[in-house]
py3Dmol code that shows the C-alpha trace and the ligand (Angstrom):
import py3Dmol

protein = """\
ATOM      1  CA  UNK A   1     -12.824 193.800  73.713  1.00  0.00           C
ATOM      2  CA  UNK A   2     -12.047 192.562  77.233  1.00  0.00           C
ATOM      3  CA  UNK A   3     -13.504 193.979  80.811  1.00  0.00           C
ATOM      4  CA  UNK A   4     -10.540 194.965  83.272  1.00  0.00           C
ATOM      5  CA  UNK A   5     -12.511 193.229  86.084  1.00  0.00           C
ATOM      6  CA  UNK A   6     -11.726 195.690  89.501  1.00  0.00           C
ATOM      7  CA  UNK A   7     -14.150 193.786  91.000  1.00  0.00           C
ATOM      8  CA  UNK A   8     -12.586 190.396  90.297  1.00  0.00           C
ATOM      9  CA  UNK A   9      -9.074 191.926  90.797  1.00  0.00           C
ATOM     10  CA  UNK A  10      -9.609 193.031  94.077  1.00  0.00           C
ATOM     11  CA  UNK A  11     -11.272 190.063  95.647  1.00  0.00           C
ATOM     12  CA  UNK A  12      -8.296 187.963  94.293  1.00  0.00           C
ATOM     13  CA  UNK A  13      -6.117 191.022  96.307  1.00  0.00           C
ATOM     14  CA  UNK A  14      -8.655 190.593  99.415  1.00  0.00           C
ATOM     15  CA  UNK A  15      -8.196 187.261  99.826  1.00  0.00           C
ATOM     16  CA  UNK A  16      -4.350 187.407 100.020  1.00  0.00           C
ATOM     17  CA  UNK A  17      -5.099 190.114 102.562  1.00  0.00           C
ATOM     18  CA  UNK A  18      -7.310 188.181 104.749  1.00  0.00           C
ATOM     19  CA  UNK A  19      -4.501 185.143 105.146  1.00  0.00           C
ATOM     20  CA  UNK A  20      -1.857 187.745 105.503  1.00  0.00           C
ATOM     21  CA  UNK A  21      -3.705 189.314 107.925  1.00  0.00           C
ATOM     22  CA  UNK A  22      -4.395 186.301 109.974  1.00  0.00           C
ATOM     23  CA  UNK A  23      -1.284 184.731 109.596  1.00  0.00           C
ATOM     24  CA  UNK A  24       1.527 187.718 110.673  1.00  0.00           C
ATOM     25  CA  UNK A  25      -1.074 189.457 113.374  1.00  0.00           C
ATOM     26  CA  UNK A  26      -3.926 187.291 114.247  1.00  0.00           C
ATOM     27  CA  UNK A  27      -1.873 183.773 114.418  1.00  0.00           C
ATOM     28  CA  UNK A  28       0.715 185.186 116.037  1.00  0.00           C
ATOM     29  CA  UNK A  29      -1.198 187.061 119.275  1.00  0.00           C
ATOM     30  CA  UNK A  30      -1.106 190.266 117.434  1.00  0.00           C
ATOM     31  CA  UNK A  31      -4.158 192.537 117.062  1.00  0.00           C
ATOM     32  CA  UNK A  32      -5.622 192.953 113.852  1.00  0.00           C
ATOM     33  CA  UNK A  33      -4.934 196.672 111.615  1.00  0.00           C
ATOM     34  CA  UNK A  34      -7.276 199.115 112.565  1.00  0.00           C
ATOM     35  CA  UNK A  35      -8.602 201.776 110.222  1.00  0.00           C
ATOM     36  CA  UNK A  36     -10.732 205.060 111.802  1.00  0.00           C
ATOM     37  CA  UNK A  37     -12.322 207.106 109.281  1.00  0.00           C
ATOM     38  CA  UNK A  38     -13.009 210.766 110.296  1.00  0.00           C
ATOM     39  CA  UNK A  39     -16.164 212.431 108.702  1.00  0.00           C
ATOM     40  CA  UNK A  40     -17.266 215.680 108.618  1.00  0.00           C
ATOM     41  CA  UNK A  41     -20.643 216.674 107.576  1.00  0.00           C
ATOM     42  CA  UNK A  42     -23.684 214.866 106.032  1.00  0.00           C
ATOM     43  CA  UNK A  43     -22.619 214.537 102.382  1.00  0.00           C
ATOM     44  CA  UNK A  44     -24.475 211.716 101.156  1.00  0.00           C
ATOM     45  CA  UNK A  45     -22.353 210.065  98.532  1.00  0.00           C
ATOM     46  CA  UNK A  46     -19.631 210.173 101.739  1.00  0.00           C
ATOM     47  CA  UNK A  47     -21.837 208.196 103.632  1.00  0.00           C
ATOM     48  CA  UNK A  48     -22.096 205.448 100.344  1.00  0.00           C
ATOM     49  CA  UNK A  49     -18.180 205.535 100.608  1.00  0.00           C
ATOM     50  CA  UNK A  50     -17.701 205.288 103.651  1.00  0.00           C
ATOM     51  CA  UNK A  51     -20.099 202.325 104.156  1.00  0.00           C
ATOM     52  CA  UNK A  52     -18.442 200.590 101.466  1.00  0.00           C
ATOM     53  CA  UNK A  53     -14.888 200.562 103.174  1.00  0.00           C
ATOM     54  CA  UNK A  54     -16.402 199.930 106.602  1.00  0.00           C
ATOM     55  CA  UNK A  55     -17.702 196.979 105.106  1.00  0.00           C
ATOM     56  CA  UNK A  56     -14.819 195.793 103.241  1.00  0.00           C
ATOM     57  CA  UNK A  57     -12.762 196.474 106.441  1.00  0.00           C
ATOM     58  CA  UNK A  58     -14.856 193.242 108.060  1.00  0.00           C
ATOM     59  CA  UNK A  59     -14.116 191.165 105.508  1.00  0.00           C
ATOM     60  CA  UNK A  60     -11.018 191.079 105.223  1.00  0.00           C
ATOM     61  CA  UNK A  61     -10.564 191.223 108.967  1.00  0.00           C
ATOM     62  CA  UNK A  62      -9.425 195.230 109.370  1.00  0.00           C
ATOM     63  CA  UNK A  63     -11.338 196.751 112.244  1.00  0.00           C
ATOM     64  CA  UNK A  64     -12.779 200.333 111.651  1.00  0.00           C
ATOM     65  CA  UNK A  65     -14.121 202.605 113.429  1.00  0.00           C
ATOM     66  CA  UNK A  66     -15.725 206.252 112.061  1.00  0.00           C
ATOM     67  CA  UNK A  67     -15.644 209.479 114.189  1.00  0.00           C
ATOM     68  CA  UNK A  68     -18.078 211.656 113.318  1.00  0.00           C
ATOM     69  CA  UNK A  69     -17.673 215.798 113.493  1.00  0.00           C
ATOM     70  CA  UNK A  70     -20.716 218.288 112.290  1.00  0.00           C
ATOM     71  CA  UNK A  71     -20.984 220.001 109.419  1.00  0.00           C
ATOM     72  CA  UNK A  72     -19.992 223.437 111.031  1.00  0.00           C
ATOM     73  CA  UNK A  73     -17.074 221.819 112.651  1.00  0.00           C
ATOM     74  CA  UNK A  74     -14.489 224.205 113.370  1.00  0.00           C
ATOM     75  CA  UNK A  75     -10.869 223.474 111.830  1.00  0.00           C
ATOM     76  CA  UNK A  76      -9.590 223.478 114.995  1.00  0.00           C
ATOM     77  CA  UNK A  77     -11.990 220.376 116.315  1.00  0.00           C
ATOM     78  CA  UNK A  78     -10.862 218.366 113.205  1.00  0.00           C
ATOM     79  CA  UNK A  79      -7.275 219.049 113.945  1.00  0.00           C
ATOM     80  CA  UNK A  80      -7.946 217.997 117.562  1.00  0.00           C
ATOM     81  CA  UNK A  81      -9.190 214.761 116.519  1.00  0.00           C
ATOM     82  CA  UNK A  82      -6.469 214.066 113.737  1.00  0.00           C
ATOM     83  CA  UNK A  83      -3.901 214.690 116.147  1.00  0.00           C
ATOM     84  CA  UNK A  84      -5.646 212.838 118.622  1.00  0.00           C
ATOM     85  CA  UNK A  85      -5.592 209.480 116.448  1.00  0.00           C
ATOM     86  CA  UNK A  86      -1.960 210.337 115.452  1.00  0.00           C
ATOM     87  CA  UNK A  87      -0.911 209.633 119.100  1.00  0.00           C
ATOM     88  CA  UNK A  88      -3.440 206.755 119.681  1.00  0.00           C
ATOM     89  CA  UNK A  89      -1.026 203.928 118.718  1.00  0.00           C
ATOM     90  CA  UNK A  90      -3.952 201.679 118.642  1.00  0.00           C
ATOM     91  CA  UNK A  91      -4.725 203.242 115.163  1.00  0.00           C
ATOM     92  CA  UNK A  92      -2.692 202.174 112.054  1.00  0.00           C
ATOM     93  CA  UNK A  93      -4.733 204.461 109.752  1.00  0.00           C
ATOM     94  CA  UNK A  94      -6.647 207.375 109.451  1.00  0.00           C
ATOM     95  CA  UNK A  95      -8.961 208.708 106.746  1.00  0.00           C
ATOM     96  CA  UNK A  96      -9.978 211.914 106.313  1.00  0.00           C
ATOM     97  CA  UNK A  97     -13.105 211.808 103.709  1.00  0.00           C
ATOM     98  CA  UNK A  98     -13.377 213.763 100.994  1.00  0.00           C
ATOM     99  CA  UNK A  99     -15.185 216.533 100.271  1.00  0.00           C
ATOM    100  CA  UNK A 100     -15.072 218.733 103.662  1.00  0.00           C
ATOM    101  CA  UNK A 101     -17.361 221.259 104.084  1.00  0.00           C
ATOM    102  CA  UNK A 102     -16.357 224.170 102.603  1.00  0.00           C
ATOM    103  CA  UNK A 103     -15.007 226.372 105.199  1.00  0.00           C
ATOM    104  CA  UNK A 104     -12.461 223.642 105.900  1.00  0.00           C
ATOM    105  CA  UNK A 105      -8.783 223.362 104.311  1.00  0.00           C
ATOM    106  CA  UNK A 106      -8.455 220.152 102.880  1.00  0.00           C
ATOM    107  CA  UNK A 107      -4.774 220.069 101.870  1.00  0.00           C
ATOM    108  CA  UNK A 108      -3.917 221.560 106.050  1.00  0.00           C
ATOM    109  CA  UNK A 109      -6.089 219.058 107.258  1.00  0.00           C
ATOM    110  CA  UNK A 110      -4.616 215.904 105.162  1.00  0.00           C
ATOM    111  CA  UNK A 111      -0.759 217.127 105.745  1.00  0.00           C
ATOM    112  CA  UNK A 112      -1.539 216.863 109.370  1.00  0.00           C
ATOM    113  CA  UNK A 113      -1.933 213.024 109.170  1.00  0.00           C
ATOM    114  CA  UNK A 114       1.119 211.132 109.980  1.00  0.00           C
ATOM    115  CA  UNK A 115       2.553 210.028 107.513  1.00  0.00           C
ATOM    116  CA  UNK A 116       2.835 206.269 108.198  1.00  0.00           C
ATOM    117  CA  UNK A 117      -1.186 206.560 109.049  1.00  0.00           C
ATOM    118  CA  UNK A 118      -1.840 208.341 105.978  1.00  0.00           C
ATOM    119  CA  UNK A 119      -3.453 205.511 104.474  1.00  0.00           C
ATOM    120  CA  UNK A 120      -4.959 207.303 101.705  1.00  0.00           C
ATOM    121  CA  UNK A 121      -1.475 208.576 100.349  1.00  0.00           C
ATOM    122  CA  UNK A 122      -2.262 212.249  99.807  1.00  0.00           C
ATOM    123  CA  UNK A 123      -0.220 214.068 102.265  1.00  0.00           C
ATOM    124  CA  UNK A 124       3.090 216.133 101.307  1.00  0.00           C
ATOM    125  CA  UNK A 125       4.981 213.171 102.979  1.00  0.00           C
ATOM    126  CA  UNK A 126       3.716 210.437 100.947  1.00  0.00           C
ATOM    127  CA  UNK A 127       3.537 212.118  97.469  1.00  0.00           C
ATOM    128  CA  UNK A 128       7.374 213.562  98.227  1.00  0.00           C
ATOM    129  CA  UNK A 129       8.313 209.856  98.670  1.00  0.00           C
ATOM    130  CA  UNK A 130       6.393 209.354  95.012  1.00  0.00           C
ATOM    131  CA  UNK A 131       8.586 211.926  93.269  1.00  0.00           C
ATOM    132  CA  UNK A 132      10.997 210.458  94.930  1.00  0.00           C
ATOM    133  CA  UNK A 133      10.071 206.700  94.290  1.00  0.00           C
ATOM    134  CA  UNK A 134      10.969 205.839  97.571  1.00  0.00           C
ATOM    135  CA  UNK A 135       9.193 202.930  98.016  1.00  0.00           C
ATOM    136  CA  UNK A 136       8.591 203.304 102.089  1.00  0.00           C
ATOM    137  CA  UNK A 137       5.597 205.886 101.243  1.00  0.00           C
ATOM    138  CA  UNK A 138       2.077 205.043 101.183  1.00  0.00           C
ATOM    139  CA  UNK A 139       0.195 205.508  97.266  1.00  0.00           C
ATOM    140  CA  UNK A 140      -2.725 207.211  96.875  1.00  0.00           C
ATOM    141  CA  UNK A 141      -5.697 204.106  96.530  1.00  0.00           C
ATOM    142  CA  UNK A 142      -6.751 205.445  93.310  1.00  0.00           C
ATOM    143  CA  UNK A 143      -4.039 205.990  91.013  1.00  0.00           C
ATOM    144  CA  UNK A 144      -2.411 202.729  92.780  1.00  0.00           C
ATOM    145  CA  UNK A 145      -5.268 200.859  92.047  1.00  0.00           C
ATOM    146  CA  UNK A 146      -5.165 201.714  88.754  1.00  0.00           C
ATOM    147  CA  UNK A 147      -1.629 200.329  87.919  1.00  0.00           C
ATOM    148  CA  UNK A 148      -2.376 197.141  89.901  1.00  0.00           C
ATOM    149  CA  UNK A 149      -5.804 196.204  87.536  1.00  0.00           C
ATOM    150  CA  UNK A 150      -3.233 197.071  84.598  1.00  0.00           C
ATOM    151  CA  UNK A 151      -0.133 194.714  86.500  1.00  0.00           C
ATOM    152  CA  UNK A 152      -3.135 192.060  86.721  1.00  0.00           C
ATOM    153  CA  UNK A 153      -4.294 191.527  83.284  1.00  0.00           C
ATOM    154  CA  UNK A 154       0.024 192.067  82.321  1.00  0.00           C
ATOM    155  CA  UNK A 155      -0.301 195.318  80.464  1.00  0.00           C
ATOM    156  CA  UNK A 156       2.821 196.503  80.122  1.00  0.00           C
ATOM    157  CA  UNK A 157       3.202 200.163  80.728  1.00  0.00           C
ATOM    158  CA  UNK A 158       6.818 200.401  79.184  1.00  0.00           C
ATOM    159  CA  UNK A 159       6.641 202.346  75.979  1.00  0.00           C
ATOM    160  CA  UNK A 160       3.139 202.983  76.416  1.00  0.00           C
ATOM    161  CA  UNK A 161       1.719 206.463  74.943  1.00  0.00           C
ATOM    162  CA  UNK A 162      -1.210 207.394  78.250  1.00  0.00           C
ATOM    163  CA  UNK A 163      -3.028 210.009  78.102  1.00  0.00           C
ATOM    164  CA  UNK A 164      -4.781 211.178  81.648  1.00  0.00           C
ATOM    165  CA  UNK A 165      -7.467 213.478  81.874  1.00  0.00           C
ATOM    166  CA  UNK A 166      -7.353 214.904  85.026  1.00  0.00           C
ATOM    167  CA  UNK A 167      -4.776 216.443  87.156  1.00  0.00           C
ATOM    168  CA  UNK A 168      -6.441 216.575  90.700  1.00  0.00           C
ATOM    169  CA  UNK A 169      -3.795 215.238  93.559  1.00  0.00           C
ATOM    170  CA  UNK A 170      -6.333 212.539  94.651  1.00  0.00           C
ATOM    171  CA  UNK A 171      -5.999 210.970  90.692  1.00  0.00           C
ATOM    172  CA  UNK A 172      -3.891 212.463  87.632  1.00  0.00           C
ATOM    173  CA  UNK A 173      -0.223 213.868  89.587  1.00  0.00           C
ATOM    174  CA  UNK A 174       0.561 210.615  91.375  1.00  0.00           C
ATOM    175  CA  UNK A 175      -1.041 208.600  89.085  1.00  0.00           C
ATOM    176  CA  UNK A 176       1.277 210.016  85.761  1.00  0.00           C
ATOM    177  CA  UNK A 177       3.982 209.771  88.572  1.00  0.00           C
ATOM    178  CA  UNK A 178       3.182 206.043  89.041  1.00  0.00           C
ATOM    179  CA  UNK A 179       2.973 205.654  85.188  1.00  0.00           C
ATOM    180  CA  UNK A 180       5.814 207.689  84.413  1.00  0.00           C
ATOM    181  CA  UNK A 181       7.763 204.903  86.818  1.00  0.00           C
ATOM    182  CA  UNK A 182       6.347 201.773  85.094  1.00  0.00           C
ATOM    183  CA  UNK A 183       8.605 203.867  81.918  1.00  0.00           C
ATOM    184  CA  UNK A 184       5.316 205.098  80.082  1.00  0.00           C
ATOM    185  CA  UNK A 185       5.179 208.198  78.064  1.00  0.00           C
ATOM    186  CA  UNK A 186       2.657 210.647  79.701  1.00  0.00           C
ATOM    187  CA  UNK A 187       0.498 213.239  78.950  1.00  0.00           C
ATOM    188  CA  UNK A 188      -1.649 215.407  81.350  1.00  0.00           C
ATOM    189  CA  UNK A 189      -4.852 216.820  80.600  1.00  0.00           C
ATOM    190  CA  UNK A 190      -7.591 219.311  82.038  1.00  0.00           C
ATOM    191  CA  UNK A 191      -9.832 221.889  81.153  1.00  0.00           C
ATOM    192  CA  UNK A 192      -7.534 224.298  79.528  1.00  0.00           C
ATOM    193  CA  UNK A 193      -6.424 221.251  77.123  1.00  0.00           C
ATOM    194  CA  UNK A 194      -6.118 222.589  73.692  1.00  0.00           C
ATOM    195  CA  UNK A 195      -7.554 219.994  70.995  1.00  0.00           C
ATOM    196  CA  UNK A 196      -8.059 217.058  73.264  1.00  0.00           C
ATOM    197  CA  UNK A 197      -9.982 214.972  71.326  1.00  0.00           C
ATOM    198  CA  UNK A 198      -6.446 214.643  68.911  1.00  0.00           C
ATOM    199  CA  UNK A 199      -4.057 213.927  71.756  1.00  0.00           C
ATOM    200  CA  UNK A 200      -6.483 211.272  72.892  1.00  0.00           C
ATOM    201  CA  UNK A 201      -6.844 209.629  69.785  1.00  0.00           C
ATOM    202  CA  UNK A 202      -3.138 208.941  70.012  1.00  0.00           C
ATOM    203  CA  UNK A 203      -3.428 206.950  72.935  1.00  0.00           C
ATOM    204  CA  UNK A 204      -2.537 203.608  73.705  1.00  0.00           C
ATOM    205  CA  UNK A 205      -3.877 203.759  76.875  1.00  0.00           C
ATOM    206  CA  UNK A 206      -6.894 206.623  78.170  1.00  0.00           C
ATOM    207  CA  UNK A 207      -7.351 207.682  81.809  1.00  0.00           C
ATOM    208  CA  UNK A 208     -10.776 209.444  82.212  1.00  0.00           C
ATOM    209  CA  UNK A 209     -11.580 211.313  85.108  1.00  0.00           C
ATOM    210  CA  UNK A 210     -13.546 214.377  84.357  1.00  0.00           C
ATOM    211  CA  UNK A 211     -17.115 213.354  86.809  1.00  0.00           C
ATOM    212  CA  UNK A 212     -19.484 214.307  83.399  1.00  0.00           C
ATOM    213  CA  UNK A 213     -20.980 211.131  82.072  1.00  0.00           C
ATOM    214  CA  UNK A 214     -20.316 210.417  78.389  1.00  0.00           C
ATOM    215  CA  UNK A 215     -16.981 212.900  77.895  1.00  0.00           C
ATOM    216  CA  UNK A 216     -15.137 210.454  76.557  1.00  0.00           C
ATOM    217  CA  UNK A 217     -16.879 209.561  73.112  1.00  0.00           C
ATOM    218  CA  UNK A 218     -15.740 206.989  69.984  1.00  0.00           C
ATOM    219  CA  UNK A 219     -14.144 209.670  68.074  1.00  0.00           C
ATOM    220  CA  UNK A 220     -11.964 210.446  70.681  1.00  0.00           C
ATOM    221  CA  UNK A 221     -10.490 206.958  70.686  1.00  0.00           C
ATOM    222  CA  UNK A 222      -8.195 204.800  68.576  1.00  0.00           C
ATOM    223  CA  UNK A 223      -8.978 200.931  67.937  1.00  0.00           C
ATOM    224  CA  UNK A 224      -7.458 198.791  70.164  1.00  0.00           C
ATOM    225  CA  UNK A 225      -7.143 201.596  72.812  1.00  0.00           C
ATOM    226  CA  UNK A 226      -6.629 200.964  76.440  1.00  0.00           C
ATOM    227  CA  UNK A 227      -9.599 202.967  78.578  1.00  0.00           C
ATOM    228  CA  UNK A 228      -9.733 203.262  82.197  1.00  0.00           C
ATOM    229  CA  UNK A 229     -12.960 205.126  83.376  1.00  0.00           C
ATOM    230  CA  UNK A 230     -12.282 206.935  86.824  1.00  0.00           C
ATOM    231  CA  UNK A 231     -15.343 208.612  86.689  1.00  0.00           C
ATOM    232  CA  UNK A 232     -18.309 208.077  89.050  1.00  0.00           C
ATOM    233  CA  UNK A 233     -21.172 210.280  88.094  1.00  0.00           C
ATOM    234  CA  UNK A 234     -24.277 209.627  90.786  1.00  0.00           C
ATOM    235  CA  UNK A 235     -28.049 209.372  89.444  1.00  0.00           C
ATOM    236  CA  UNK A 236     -29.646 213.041  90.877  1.00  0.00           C
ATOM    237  CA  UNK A 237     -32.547 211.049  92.411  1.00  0.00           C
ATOM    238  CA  UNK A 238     -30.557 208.025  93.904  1.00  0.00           C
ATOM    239  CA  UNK A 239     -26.849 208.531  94.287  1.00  0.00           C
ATOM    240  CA  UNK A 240     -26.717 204.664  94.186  1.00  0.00           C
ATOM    241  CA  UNK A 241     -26.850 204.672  90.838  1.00  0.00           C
ATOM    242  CA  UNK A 242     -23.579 205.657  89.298  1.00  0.00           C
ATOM    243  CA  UNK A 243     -22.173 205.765  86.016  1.00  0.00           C
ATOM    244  CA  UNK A 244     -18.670 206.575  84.323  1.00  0.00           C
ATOM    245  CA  UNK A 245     -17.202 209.373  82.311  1.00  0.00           C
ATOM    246  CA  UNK A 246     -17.366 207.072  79.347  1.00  0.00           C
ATOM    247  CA  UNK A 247     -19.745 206.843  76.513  1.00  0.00           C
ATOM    248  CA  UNK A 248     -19.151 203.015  76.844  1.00  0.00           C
ATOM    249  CA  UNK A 249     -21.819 201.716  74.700  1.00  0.00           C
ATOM    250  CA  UNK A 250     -20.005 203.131  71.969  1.00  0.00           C
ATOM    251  CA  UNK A 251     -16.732 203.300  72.926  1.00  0.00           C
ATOM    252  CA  UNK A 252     -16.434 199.820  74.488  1.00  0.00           C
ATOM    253  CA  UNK A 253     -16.928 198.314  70.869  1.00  0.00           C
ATOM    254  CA  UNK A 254     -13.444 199.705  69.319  1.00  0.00           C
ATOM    255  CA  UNK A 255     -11.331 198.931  72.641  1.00  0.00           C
ATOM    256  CA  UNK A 256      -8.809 196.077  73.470  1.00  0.00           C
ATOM    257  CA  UNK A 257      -9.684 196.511  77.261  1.00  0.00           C
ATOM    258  CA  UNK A 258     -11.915 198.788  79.626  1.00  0.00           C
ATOM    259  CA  UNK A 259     -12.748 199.158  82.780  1.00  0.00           C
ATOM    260  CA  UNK A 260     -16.213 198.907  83.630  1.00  0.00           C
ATOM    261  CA  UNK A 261     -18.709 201.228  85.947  1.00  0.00           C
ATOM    262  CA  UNK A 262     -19.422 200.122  88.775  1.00  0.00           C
ATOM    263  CA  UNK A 263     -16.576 197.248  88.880  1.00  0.00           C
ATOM    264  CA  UNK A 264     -13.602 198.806  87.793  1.00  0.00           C
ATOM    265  CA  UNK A 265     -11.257 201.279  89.261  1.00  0.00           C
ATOM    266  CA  UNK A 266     -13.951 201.718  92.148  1.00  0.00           C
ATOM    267  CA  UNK A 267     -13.059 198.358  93.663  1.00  0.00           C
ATOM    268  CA  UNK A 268      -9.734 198.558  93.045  1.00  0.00           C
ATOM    269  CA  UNK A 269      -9.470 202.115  94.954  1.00  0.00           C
ATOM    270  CA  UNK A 270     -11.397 200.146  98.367  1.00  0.00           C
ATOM    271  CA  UNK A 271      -8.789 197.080  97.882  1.00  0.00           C
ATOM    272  CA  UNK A 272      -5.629 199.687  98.086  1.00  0.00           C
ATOM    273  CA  UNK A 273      -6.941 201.473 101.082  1.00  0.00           C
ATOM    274  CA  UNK A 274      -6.943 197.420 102.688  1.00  0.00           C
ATOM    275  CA  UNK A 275      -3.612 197.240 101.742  1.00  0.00           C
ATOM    276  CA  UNK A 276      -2.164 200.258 102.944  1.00  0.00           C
ATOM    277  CA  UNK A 277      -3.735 199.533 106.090  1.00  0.00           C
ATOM    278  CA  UNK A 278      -2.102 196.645 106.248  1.00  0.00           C
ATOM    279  CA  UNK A 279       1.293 197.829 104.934  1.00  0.00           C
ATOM    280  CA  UNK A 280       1.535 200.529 107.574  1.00  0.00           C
ATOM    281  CA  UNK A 281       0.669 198.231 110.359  1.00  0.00           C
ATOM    282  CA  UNK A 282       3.333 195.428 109.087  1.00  0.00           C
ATOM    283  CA  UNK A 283       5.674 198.596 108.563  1.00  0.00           C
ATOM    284  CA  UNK A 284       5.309 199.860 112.570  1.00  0.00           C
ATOM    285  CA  UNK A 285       5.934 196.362 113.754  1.00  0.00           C
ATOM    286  CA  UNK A 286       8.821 196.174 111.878  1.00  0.00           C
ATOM    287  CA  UNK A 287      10.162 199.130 113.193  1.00  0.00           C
ATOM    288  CA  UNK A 288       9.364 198.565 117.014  1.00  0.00           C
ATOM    289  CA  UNK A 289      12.084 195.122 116.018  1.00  0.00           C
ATOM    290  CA  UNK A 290      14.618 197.517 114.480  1.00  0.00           C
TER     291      UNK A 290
END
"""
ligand_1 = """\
48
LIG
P -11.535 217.049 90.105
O -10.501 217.497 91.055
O -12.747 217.901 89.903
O -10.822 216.792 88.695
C -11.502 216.784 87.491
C -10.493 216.974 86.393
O -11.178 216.971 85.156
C -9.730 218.301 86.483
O -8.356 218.086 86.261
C -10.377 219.147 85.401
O -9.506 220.100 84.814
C -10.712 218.075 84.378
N -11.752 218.541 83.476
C -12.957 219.068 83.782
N -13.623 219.411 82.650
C -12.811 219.099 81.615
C -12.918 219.219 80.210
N -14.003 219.741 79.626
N -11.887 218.804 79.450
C -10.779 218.252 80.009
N -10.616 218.124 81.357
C -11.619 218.534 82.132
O -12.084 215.634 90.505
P -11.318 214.335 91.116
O -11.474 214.355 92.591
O -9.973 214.209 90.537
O -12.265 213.191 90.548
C -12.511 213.056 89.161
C -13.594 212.016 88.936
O -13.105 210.756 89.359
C -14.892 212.244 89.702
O -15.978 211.769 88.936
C -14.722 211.384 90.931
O -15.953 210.990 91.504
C -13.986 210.207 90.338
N -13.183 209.422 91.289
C -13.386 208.091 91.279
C -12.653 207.283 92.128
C -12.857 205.803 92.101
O -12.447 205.115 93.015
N -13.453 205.269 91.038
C -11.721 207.846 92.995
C -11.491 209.227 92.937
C -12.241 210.010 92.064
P -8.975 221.369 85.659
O -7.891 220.838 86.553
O -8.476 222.301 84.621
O -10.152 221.887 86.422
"""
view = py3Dmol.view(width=600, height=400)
view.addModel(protein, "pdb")
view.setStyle({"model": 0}, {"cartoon": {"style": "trace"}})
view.addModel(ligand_1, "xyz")
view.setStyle({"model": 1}, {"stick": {}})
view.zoomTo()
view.show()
């Protein structure tokens, strides 16, 4: 059994970042990407998040900046602000984080991001230009990410029987989209799966991404299986403490590679939203030349 390292992956993908970053914007008089991330609300595993990629912004040399709304923010305000930072051409990507309160429409809210801002991928422009595989859309970080820590340790997806487990925009669609273009043979799963447990066990390669901590247990899984845990499952007393959706004592054992919680797909998900941050501003540039 081998760890897919996300965390090793995606400082190797950092660091490439960082002396792209300085070399085609920072070297050349050029300011440096900037990322704002718009929260609304006091969710606290949004706060961890959003931390996290604030942080990783620095290092890499992204600037970010996070607007804050309330929790009873009207729909309106939030669409003030997103169309606000679509006009500020001082802004190369916006984030909306996820959840939103409620009484907010998510989908509305994430189609009104440009397009070529929508840094996390999920609006109708950039998942059209998946189905499409036109390659001038942004990917969603997650499903991206994925492929990437599979390109890194060369695992092939030609051929390849996958079974996902989870068909939520943000990780299965564009994901078996992404899969179904590296020639893979897919399959889709949720909670109206008949007889999972024997579709899985087929599997050369498992995507888990259910958010209940040990779902995916030995029986489900073939020897020398593939398994890529999505899930992150936060500790009730400190949300710190995560976990995965697998039962990876147990499962680990019979596998020829996982991904490990924290340090797998997590990483990998913060290293894509760098990357698309850079992408789009490279992209803009290039089109202010044409
Ligand atoms: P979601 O929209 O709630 O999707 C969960 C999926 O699991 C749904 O498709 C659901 O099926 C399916 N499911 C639930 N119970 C099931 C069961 N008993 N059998 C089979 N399928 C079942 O959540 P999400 O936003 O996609 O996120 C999923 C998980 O990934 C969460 O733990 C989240 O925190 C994590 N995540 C991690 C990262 C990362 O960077 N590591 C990024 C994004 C998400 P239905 O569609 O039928 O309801």
């Amino acid at each position: 059994m081998e760890k897919l390292s996300g965390t090793q992956t995606a400082l190797k993908i950092k660091e490439t970042l960082a002396n792209d970053i300085q070399e085609n914007l920072i070297n050349k008089g050029l300011p440096a990407p900037k990322l704002c991330v718009v929260i609304v609300g006091n969710n606290p595993a949004s706060e961890i998040y959003v931390a996290g990629k604030i942080k990783a912004c620095s290092k890499v040399g992204i600037q970010s900046e996070v607007y804050r709304l309330s929790e009873n923010a009207k729909e309106s305000e939030v669409e003030e602000v997103i169309n606000r930072l679509n006009n500020d051409s001082t802004i190369n990507g916006i984030l909306l984080q996820m959840p939103l309160p409620a009484h907010l429409n998510e989908q509305k809210l994430t189609n009104l991001i440009s397009a070529n801002k929508d840094v996390d991928g999920l609006s109708q422009a950039n998942l059209g230009k998946l189905l499409q595989q036109d390659e001038t859309g942004l990917m969603g970080c997650t499903p991206y990410g994925i492929v990437k820590l599979l390109n890194a340790y060369n695992i092939d997806l030609k051929g390849k029987d996958v079974v996902i487990i989870n068909r939520s925009l943000l990780v299965g669609k564009p994901l078996a989209l992404m899969m179904l273009n590296e020639n893979a043979t897919v399959t889709i799963c949720h909670s109206k799966t008949k007889a999972l447990a024997e579709k899985t066990k087929q599997a050369d390669i498992i995507v888990v991404a259910v958010g209940k901590k040990n779902f995916l247990t030995k029986d489900m899984v073939k020897d020398d299986a593939i398994v890529i845990d999505v899930g992150i499952n936060r500790d009730d007393t400190d949300p710190r403490i995560i976990c995965g959706d697998v039962d990876y004592n147990n499962v680990a054992p019979k596998c020829k590679f996982i991904t490990p919680v924290p340090g797998g797909v997590g990483p990998m998900t913060i290293a894509m939203l760098l990357r698309n941050t850079y992408i789009t501003t490279m992209a803009n540039y290039k089109n202010k030349e044409d």
